[in-house]
C-alpha positions, 0 to 999 in steps of 0.5 A: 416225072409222074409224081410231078404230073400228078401234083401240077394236075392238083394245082391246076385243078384247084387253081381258084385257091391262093395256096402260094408255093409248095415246099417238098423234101426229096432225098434230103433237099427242098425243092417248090413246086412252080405252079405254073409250069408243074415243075419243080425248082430247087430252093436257092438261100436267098429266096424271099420269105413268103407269108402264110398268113394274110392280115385278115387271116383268123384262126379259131380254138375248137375242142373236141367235145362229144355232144355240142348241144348238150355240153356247152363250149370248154374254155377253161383248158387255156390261161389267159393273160395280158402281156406288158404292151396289152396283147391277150397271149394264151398258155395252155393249162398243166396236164394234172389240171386238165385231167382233175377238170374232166374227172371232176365234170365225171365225179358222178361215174367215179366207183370208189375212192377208197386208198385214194391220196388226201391230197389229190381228193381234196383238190379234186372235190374243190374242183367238182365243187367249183363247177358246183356238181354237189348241187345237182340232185342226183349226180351231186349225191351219189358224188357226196357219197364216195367222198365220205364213204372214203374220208369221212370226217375230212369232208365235214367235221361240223355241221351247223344248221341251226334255223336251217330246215329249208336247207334239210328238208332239200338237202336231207340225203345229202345230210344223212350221207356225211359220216364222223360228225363230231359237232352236229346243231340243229338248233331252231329246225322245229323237227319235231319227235318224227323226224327222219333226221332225228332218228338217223342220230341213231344209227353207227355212221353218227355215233362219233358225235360228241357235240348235238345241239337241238334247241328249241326243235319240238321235241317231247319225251317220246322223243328223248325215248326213241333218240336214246332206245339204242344206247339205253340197251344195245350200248349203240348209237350216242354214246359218246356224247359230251354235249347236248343243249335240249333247251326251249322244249317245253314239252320235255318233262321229268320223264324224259330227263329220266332218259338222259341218264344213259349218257354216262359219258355226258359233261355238259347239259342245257335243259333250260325252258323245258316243261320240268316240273320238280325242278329241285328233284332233277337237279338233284338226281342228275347229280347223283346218277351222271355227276352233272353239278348245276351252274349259276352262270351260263355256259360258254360250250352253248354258245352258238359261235362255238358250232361252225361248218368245218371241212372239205364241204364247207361251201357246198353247204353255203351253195345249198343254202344259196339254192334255197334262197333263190328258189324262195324269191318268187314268193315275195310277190305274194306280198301284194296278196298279204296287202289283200287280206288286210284289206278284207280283214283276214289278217289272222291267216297270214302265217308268220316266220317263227325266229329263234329269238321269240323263245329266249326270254321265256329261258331267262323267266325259267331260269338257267339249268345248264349243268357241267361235270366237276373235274378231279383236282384231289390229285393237285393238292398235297398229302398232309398226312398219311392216316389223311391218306388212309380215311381218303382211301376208305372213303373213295373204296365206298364210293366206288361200291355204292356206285357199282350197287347202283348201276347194277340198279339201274341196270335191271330198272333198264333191263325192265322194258316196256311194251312199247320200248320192244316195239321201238327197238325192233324197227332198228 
């Protein structure tokens, strides 16, 4: 009796609200409330269906959110679809996809993903990249970080940002923070001998770098000096390149070749549209020292299709270059102040952008120096005879004692450093 006082006093005193009837479940049956008398009725089979909703009664999904002002409103937690007669229906989303959403909205605070599953990282920073969370300046860094101190080549192998040096001079961290590159062209940059690009070349998280491709960046034989002081004489940083394509510095002289032959691993070499100036001489002693055999027809291991962005970050790069293109928009409104100084006769001032293009023909006046490493094919043809066989033997013993004598030459020519080449190696 006191229990349903008390619940006709609740429905009295909120009798301005259209609740309809009350159900409640007592010692295993279901009894209604009679808002009118405060009593309680057991519930016949045969009682009418009552609606709970009315027509214009609507309903709104909220999701708890810590701060609405600054987060905006989540909608993604639902798949929307249409069924057959046209009505919107809603499903909710995997479980797996709604924590691979928060987590990647808070890639920034993750500490480590080292033993961390492929699989599920790559998923995971296709989500963070999706929300483009690498674009940011500082959260999208310290993310990029973990992933490639934890995967290193699977979040980029190749990189290639030739006639791209907006996108370096902003994303430059970012940059120095892949690891394992293979394939890096920064072709057409104009980075000059004193970039901080060039000398991270140098350091052991690019020392997997097989492919460098650095046409046409300004580069003078101080520079070849500090790209190549580390594997000169510590046997440290690009030791294991294949591939290097120098061409359209002129500024590179017979002097900076002299550097390169410490690329004993070297296979092939562009040098075309450099300042050479014994040609013949360096041909010859390229040949003699690295084994590079000059080629008449150009070489298709330069070819700029070869080089493309490869890996998990392969559109993180494209959102970086896109960011750049829409921060540069505002300036084409200086072209009405362009249209000014032609006007006033002050043309000599506008600055035009210099293309990679503008220095092809001067390659093809210089001529082709692109050089590659014969392959051994002895092994391929056949013995004719055994005394053959000896003198080829005696031969190649010779061979082999004539090159040890002259590494070992090389050797203390290299061990002889100057004062400048100590003072570069100390700031290593």
């Amino acid at each position: 009796q006191s229990w349903s006082r008390g619940m006709s006093y609740c429905l009295h005193s909120e009798s301005h609200l259209d609740t309809g009837p009350i159900y409640v479940r007592e010692n295993g049956k279901l009894h209604v409330v009679n808002q009118g008398a405060g009593g309680v009725q057991n519930v016949t089979p045969k009682t009418r269906p009552f609606s709970l909703f009315s027509r214009s009664f609507s309903v709104e999904l909220c999701m708890n959110r810590e701060d609405d002002r600054a987060r905006r409103q989540r909608t993604d937690h639902f798949i929307f679809t249409y069924t057959k007669e046209g009505n919107l229906r809603y499903s909710a989303k995997s479980l797996f996809s709604l924590v691979l959403g928060y987590i990647s909205d808070n890639v920034d605070h993750i500490d480590s993903l080292i033993g961390f599953p492929e699989q599920i990282a790559e998923k995971l920073f296709s989500a963070a990249e999706a929300r483009q969370k690498f674009t940011e300046p500082v959260i999208g860094l310290r993310a990029l970080q973990k992933f490639t101190e934890a995967y290193g080549s699977l979040v980029l192998c190749s990189l290639c940002l030739r006639n791209r040096y907006l996108v370096i001079s902003e994303k430059l961290e970012e940059i120095k923070s892949f690891r394992e590159l293979t394939c890096l062209d920064l072709s057409c940059c104009k980075l000059g001998d004193e970039h901080e690009l060039l000398e991270h070349l140098t350091k052991e998280a690019l020392s997997s770098v097989k492919r460098l491709l650095l046409k046409d960046n300004s580069l003078s034989d101080a520079g070849l000096r500090r790209m190549t002081a580390p594997v000169r004489v510590l046997k440290k940083g690009l030791e294991n390149l294949l591939v290097l394509d120098l061409s359209c510095n002129p500024k590179i002289t017979d002097v900076g070749i002299g550097y390169l032959l410490s690329f004993k691993k070297l296979n092939c070499l562009d040098i075309s549209g450099t300042g050479l100036k014994d040609v013949d001489a360096v041909i010859k002693r390229l040949q003699r020292q690295i084994g590079l055999v000059h080629s008449k027809v150009p070489l298709k291991e330069f070819d700029h299709s070869n080089c493309k962005t490869e890996g998990w970050a392969e559109q993180t790069v494209l959102q970086w270059e896109q960011a750049v293109m829409e921060a540069m928009k505002p300036q084409d409104n200086l072209r009405s102040r362009a249209a000014a100084l032609r006007f006033y006769g002050k043309t000599h001032r506008i600055e035009e952008v210099v293309k990679c293009t503008l220095v092809e023909p001067e390659t093809k006046e210089s001529g082709n120096l692109q050089f590659y490493k014969e392959k051994v094919q002895n092994c391929h043809l056949p013995l004719k005879k055994e005394v053959a066989g000896s003198h080829e033997l005696k031969n190649n013993k010779k061979r082999a004692l004539a090159e040890q004598e002259r590494e070992r030459t090389s050797k203390q020519k290299h061990l002889c450093l100057t004062v400048e080449d100590w003072d570069l190696l100390n700031t290593y």
